[in-house]
PDB file of N, CA, C and O in Angstrom, chain B, residues numbered from 101:
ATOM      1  N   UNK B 101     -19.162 -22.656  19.047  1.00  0.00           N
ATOM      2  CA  UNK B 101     -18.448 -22.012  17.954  1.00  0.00           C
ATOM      3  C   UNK B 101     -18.931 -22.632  16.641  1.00  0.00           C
ATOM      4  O   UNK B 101     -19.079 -23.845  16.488  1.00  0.00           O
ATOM      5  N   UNK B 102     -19.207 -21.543  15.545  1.00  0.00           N
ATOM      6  CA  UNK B 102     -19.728 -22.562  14.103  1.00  0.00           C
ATOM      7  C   UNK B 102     -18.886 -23.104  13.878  1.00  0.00           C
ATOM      8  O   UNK B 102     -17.862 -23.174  14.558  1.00  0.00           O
ATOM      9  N   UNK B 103     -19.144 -23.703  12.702  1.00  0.00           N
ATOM     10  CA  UNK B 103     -17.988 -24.743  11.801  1.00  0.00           C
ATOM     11  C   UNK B 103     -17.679 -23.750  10.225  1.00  0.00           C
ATOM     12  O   UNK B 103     -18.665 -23.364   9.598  1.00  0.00           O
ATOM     13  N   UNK B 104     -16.449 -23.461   9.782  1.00  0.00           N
ATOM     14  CA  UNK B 104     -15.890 -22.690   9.055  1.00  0.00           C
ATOM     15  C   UNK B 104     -15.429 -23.550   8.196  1.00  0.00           C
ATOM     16  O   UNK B 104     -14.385 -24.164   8.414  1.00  0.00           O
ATOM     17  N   UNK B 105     -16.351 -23.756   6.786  1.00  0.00           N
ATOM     18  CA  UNK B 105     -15.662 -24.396   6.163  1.00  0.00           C
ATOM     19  C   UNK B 105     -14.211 -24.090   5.215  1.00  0.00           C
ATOM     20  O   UNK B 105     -13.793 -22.934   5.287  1.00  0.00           O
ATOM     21  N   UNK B 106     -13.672 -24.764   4.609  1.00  0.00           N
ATOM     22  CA  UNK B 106     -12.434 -24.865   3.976  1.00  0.00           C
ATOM     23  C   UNK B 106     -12.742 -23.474   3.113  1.00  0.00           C
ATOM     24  O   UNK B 106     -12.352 -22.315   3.259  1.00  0.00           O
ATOM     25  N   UNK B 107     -13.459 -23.999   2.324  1.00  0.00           N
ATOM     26  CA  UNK B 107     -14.113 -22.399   0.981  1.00  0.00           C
ATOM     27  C   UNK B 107     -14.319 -21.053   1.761  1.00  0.00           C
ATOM     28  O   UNK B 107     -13.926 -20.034   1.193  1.00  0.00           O
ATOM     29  N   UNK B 108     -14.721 -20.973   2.632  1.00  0.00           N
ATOM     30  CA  UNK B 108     -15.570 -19.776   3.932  1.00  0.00           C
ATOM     31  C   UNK B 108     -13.789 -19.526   4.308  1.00  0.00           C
ATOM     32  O   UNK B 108     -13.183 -18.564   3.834  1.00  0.00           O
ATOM     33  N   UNK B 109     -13.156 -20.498   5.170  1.00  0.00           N
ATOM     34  CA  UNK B 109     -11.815 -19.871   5.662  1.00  0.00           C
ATOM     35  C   UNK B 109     -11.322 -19.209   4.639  1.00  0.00           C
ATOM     36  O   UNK B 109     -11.260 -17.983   4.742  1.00  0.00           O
ATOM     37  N   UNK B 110     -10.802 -19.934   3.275  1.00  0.00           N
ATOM     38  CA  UNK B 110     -10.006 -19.360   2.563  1.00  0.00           C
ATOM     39  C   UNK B 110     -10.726 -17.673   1.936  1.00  0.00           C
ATOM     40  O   UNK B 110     -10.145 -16.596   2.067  1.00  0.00           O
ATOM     41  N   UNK B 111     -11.915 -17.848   1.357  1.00  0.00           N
ATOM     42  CA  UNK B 111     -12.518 -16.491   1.596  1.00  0.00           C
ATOM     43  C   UNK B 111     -12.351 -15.341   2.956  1.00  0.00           C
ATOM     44  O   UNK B 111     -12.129 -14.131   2.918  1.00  0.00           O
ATOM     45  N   UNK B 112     -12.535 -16.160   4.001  1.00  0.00           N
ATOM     46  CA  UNK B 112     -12.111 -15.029   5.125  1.00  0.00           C
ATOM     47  C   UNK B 112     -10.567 -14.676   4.307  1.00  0.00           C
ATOM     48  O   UNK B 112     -10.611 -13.705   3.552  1.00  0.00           O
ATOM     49  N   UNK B 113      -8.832 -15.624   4.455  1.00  0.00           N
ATOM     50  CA  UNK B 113      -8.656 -14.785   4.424  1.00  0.00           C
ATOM     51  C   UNK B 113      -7.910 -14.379   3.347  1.00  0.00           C
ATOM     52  O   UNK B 113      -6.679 -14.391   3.360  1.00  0.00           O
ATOM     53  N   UNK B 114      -8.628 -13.992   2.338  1.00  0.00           N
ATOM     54  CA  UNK B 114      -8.571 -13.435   0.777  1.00  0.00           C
ATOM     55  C   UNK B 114      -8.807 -12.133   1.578  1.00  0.00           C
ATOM     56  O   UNK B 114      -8.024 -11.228   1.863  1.00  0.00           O
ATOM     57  N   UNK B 115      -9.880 -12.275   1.808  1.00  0.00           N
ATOM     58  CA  UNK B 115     -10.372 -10.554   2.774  1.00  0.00           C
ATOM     59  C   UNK B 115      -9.431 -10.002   3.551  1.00  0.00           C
ATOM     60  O   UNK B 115      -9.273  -8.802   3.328  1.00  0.00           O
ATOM     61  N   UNK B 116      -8.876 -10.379   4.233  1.00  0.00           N
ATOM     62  CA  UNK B 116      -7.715  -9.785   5.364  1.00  0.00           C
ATOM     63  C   UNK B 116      -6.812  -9.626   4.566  1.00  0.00           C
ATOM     64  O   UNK B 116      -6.158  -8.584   4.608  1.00  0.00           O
ATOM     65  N   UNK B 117      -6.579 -10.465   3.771  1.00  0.00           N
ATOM     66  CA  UNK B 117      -5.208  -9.850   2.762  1.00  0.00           C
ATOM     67  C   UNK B 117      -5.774  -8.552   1.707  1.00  0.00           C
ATOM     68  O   UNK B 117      -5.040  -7.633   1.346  1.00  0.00           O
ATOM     69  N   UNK B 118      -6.776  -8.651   1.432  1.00  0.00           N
ATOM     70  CA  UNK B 118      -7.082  -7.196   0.235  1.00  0.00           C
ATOM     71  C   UNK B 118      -7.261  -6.491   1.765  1.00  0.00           C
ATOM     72  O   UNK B 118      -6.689  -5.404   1.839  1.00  0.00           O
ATOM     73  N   UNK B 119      -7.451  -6.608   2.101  1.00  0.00           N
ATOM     74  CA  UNK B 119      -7.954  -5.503   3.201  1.00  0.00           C
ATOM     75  C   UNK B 119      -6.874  -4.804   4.089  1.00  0.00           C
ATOM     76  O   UNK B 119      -7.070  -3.715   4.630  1.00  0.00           O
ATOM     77  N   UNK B 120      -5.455  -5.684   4.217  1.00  0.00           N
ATOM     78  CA  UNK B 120      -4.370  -5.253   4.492  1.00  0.00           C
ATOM     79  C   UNK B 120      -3.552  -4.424   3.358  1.00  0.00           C
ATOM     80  O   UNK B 120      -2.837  -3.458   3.623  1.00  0.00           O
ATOM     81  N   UNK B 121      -3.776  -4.967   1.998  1.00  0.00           N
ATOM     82  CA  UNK B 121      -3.442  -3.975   0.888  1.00  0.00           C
ATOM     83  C   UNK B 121      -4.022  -2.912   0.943  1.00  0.00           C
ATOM     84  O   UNK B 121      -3.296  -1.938   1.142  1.00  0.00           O
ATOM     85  N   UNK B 122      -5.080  -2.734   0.838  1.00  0.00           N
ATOM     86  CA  UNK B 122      -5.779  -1.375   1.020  1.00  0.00           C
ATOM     87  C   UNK B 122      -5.542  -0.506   2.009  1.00  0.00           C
ATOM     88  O   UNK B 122      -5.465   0.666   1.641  1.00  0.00           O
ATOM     89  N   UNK B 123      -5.341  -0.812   3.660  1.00  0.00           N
ATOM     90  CA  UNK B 123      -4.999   0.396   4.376  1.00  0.00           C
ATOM     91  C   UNK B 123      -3.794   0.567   4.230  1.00  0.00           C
ATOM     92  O   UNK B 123      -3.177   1.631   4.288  1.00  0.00           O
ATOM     93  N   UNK B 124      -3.259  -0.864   3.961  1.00  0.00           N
ATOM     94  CA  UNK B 124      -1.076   0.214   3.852  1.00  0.00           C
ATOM     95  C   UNK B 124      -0.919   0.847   2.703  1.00  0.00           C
ATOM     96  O   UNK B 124      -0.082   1.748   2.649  1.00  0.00           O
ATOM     97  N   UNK B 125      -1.799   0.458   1.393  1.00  0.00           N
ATOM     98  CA  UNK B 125      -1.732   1.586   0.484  1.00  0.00           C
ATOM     99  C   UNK B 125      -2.411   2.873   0.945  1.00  0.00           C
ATOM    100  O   UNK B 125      -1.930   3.992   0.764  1.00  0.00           O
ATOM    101  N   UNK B 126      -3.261   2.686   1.393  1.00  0.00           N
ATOM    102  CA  UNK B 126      -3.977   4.021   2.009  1.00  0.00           C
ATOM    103  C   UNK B 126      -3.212   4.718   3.133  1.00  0.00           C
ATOM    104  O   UNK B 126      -3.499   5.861   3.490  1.00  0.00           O
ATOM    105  N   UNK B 127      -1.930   3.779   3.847  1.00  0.00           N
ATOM    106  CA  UNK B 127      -1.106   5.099   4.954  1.00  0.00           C
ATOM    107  C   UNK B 127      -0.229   5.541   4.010  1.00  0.00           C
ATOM    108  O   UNK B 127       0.008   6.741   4.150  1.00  0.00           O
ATOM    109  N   UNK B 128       0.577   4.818   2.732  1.00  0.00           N
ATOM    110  CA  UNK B 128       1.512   5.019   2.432  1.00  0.00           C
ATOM    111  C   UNK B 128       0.845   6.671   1.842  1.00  0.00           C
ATOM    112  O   UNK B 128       1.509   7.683   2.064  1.00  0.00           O
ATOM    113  N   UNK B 129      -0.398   6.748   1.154  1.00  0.00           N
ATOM    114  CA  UNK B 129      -0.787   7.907   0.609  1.00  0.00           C
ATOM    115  C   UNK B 129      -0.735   9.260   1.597  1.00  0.00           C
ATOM    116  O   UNK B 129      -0.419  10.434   1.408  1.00  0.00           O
ATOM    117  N   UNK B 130      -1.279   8.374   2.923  1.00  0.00           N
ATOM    118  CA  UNK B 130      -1.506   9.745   3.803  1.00  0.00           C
ATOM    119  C   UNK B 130      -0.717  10.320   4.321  1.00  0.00           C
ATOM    120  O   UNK B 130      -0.916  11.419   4.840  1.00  0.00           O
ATOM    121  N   UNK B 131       0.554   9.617   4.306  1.00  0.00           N
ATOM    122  CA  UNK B 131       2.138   9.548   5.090  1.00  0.00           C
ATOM    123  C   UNK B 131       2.625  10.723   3.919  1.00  0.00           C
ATOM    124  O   UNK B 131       3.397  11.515   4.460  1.00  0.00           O
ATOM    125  N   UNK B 132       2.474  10.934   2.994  1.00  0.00           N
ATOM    126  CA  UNK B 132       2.439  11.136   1.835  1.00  0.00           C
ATOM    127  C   UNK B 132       2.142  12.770   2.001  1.00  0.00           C
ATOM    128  O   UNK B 132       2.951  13.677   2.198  1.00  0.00           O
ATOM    129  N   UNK B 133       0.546  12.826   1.835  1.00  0.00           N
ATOM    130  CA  UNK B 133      -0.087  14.106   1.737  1.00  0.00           C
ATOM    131  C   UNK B 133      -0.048  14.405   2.940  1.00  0.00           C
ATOM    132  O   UNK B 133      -0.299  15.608   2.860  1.00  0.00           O
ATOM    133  N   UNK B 134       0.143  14.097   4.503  1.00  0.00           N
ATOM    134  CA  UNK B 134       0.991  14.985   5.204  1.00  0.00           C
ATOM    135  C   UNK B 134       2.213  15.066   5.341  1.00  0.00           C
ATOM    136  O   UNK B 134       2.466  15.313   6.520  1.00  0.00           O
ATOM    137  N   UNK B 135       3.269  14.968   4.617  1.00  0.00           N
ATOM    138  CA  UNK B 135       4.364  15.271   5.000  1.00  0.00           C
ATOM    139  C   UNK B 135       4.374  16.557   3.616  1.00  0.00           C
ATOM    140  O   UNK B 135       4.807  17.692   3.817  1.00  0.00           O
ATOM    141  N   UNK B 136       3.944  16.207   2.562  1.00  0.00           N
ATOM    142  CA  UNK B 136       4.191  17.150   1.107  1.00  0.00           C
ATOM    143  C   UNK B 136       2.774  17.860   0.990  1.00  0.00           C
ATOM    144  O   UNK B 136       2.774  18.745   0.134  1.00  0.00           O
ATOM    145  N   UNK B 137       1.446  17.660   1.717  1.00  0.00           N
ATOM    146  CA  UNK B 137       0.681  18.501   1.140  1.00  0.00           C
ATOM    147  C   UNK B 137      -0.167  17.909   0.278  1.00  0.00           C
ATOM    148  O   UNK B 137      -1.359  17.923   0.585  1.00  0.00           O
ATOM    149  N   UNK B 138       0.284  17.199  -1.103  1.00  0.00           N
ATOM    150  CA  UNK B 138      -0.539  16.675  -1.916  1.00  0.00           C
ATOM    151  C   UNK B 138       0.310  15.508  -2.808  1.00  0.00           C
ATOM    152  O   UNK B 138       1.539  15.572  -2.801  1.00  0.00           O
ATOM    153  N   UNK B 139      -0.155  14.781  -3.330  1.00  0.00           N
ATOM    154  CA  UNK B 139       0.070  13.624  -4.060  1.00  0.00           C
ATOM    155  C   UNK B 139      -0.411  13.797  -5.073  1.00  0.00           C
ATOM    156  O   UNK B 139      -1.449  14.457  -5.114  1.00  0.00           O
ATOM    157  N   UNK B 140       0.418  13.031  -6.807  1.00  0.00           N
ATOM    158  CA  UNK B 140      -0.241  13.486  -7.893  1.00  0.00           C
ATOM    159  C   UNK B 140      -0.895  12.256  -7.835  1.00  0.00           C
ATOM    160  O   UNK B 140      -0.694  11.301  -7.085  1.00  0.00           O
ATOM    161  N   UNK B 141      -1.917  12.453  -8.963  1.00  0.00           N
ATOM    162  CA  UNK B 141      -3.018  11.370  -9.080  1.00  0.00           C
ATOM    163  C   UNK B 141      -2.241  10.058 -10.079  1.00  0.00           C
ATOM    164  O   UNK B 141      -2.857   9.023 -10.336  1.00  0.00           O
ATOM    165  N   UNK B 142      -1.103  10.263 -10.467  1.00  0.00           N
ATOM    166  CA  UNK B 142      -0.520   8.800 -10.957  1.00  0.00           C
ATOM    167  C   UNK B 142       0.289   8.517 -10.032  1.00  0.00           C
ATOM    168  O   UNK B 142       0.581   7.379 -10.401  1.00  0.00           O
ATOM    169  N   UNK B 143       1.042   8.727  -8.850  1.00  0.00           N
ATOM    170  CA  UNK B 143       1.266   8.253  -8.132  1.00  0.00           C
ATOM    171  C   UNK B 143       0.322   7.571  -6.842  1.00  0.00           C
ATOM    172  O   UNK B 143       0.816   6.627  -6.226  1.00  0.00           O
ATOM    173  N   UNK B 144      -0.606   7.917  -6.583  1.00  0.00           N
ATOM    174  CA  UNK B 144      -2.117   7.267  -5.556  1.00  0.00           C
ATOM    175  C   UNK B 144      -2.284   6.236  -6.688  1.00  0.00           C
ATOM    176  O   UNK B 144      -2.459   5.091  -6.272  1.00  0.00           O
ATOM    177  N   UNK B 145      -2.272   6.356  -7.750  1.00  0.00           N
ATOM    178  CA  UNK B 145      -3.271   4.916  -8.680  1.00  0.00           C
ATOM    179  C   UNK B 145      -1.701   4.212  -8.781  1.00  0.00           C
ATOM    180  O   UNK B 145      -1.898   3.110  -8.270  1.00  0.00           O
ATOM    181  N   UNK B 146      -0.625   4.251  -9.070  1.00  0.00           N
ATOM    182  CA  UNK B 146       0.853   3.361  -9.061  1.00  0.00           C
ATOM    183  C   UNK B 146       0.563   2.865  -7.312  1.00  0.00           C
ATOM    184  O   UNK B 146       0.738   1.655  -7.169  1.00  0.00           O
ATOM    185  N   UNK B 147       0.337   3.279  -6.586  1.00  0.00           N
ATOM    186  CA  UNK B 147       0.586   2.572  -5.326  1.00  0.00           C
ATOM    187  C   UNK B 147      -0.945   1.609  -5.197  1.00  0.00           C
ATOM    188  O   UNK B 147      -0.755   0.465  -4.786  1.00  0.00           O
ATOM    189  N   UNK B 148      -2.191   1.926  -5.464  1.00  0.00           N
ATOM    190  CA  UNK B 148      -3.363   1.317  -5.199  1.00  0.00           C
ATOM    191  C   UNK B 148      -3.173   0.077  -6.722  1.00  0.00           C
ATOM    192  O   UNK B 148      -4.069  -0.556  -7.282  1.00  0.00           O
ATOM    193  N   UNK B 149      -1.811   0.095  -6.997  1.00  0.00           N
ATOM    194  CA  UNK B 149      -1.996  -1.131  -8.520  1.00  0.00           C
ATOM    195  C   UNK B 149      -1.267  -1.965  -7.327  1.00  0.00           C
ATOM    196  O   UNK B 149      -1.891  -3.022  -7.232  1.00  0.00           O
ATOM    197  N   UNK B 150      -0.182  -1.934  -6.355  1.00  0.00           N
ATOM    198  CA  UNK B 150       0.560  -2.763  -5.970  1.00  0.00           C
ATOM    199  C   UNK B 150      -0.087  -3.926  -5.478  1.00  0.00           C
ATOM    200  O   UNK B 150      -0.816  -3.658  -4.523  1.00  0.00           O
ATOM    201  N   UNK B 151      -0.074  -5.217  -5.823  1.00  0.00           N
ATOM    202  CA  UNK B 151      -1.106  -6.274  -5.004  1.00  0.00           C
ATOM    203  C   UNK B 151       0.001  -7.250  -3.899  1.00  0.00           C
ATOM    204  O   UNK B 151      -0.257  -8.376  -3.472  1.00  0.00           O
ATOM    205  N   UNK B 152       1.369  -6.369  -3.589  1.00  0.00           N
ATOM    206  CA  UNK B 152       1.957  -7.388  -2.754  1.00  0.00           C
ATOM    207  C   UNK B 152       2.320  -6.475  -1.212  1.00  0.00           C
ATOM    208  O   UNK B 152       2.824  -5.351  -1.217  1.00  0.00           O
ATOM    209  N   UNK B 153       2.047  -7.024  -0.310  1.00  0.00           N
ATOM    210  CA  UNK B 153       1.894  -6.182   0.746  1.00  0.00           C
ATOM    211  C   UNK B 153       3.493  -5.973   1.098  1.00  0.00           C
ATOM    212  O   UNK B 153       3.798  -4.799   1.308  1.00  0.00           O
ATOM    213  N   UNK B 154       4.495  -6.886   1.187  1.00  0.00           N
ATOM    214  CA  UNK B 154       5.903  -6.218   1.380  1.00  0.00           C
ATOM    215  C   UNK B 154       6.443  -5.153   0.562  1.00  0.00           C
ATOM    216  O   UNK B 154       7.443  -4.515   0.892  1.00  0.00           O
ATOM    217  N   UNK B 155       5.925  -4.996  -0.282  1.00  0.00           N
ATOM    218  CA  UNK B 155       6.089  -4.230  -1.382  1.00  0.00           C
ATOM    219  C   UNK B 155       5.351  -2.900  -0.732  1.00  0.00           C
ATOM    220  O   UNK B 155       5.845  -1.787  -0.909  1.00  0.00           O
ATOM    221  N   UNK B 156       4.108  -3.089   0.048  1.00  0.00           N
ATOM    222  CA  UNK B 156       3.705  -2.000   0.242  1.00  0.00           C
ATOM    223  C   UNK B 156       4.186  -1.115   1.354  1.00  0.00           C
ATOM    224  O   UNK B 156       4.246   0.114   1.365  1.00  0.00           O
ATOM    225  N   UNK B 157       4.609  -2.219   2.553  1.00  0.00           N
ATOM    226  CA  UNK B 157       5.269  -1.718   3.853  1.00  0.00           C
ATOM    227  C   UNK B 157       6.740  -1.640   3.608  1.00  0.00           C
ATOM    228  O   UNK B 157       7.308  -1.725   4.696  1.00  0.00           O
ATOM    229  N   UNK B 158       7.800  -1.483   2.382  1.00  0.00           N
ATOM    230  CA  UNK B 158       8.595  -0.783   2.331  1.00  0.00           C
ATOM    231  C   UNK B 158       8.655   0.426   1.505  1.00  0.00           C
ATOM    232  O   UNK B 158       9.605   1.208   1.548  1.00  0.00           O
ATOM    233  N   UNK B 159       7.297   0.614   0.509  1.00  0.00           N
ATOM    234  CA  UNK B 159       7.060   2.155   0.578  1.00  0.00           C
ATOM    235  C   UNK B 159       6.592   2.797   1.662  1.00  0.00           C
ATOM    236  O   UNK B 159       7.198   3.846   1.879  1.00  0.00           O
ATOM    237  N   UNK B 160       5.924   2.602   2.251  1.00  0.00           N
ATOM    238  CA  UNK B 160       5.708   3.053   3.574  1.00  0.00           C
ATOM    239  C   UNK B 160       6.723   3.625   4.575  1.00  0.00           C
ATOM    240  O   UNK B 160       6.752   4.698   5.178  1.00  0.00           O
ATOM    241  N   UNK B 161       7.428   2.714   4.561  1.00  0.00           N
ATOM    242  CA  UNK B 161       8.965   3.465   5.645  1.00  0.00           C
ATOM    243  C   UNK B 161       9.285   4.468   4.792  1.00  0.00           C
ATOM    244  O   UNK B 161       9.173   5.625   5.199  1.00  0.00           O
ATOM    245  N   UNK B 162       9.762   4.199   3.398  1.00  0.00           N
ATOM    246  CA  UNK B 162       9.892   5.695   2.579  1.00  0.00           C
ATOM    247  C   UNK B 162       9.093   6.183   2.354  1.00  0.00           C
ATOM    248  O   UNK B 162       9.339   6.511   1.193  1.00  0.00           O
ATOM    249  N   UNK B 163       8.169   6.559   2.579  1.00  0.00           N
ATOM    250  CA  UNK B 163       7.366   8.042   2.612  1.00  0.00           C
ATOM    251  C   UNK B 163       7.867   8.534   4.146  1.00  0.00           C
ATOM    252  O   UNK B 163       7.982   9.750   4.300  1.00  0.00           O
ATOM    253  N   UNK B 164       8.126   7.781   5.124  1.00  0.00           N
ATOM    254  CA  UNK B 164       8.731   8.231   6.415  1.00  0.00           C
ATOM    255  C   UNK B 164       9.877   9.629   6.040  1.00  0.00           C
ATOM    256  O   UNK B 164       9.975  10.794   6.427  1.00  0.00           O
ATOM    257  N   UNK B 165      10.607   8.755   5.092  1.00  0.00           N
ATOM    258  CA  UNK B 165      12.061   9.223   5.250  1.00  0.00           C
ATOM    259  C   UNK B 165      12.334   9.797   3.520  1.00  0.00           C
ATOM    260  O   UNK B 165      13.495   9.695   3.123  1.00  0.00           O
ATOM    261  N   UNK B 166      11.616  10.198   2.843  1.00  0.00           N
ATOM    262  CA  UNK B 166      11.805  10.472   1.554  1.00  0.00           C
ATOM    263  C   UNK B 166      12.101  12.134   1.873  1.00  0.00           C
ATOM    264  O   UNK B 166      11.548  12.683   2.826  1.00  0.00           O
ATOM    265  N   UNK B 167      13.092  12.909   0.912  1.00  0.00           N
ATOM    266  CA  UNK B 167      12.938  14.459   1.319  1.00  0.00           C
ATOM    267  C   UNK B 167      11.772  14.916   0.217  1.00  0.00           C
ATOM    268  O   UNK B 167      11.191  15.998   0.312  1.00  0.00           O
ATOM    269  N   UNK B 168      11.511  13.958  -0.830  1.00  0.00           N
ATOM    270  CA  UNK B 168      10.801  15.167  -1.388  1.00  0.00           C
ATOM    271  C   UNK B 168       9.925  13.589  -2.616  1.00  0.00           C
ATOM    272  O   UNK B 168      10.351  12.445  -2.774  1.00  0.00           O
ATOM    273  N   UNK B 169       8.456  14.363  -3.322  1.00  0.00           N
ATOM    274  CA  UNK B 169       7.501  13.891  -3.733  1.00  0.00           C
ATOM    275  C   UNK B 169       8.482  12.689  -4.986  1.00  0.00           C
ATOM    276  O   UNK B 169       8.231  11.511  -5.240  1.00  0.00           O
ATOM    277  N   UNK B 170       9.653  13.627  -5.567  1.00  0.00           N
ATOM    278  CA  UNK B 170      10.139  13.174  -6.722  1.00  0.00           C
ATOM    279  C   UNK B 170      10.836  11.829  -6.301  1.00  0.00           C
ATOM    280  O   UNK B 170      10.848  10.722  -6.840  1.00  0.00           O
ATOM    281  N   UNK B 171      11.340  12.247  -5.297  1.00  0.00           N
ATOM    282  CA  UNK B 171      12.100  10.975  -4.776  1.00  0.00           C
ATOM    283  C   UNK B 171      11.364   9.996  -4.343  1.00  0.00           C
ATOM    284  O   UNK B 171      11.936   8.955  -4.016  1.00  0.00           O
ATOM    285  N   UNK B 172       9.924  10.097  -4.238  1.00  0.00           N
ATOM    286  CA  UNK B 172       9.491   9.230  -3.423  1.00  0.00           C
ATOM    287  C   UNK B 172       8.957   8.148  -4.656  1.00  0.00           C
ATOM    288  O   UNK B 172       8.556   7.010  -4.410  1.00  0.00           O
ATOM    289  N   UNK B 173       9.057   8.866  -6.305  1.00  0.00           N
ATOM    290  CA  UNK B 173       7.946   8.443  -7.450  1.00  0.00           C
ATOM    291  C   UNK B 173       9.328   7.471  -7.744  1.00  0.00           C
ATOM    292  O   UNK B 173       9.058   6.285  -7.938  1.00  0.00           O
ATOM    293  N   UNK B 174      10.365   7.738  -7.783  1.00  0.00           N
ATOM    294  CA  UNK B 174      11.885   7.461  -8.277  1.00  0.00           C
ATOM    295  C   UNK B 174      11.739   5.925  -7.381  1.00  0.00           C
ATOM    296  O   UNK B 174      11.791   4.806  -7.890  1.00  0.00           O
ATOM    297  N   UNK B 175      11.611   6.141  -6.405  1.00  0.00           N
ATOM    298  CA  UNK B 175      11.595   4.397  -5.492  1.00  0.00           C
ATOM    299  C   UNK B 175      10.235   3.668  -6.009  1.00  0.00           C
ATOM    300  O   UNK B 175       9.978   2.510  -6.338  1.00  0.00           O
ATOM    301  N   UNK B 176       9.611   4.667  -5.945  1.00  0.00           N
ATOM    302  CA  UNK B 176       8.162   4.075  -6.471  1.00  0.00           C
ATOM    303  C   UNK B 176       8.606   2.739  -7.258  1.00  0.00           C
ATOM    304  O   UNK B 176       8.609   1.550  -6.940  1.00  0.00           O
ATOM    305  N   UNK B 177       9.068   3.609  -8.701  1.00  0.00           N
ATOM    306  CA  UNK B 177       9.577   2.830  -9.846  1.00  0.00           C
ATOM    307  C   UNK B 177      10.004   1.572  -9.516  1.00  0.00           C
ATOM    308  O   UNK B 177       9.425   0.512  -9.751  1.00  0.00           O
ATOM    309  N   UNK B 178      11.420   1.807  -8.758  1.00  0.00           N
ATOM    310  CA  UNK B 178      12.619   0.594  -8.262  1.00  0.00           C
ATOM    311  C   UNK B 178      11.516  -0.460  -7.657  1.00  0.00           C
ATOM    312  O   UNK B 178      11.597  -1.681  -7.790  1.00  0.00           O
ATOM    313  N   UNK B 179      10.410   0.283  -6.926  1.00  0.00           N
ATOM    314  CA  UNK B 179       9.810  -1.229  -5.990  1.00  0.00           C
ATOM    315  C   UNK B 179       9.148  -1.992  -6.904  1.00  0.00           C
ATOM    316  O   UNK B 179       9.142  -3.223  -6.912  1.00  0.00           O
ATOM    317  N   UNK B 180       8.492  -1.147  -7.811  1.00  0.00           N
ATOM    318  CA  UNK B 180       7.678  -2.061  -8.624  1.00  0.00           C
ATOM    319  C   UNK B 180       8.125  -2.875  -9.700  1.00  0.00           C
ATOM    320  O   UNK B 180       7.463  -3.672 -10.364  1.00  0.00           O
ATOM    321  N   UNK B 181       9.330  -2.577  -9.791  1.00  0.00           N
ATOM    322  CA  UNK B 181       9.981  -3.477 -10.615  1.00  0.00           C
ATOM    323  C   UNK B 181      10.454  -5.148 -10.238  1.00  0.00           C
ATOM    324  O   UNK B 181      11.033  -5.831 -11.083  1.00  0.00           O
TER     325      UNK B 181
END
């Protein structure tokens, strides 16, 4: 097995963490445009600004359970605050 230094680990996982931001922002979108069809383009760029992943996996359950696009921009708000 190589040897992983301290700088190399912490780079690995910088990566797993952007990289976990990116697909849960990317389900929260798709959860999104299939349940409504389409997403406006300031709501995809408000969710791809979020850099904290709990933040991202409880928009996520609401796009599950949101009835409608407006409601979903309305929590948007509340999370990012």
């Amino acid at each position: 097995m190589p040897f992983i230094t301290t700088a190399e680990s912490i780079g690995i996982e910088k990566g797993i963490k952007k990289g976990a931001l990116k697909t849960t922002g990317e389900a929260v979108i798709a959860v999104l445009e299939t349940r409504f069809g389409f997403v406006h383009e300031e709501t995809v760029k408000a969710i791809k600004e979020i850099k904290k992943i709990d933040i991202l996996k409880g928009l996520l359950r609401k796009a599950i359970t949101v009835n409608s696009l407006e409601e979903f921009d309305g929590l948007l708000l509340e999370f990012k605050e």
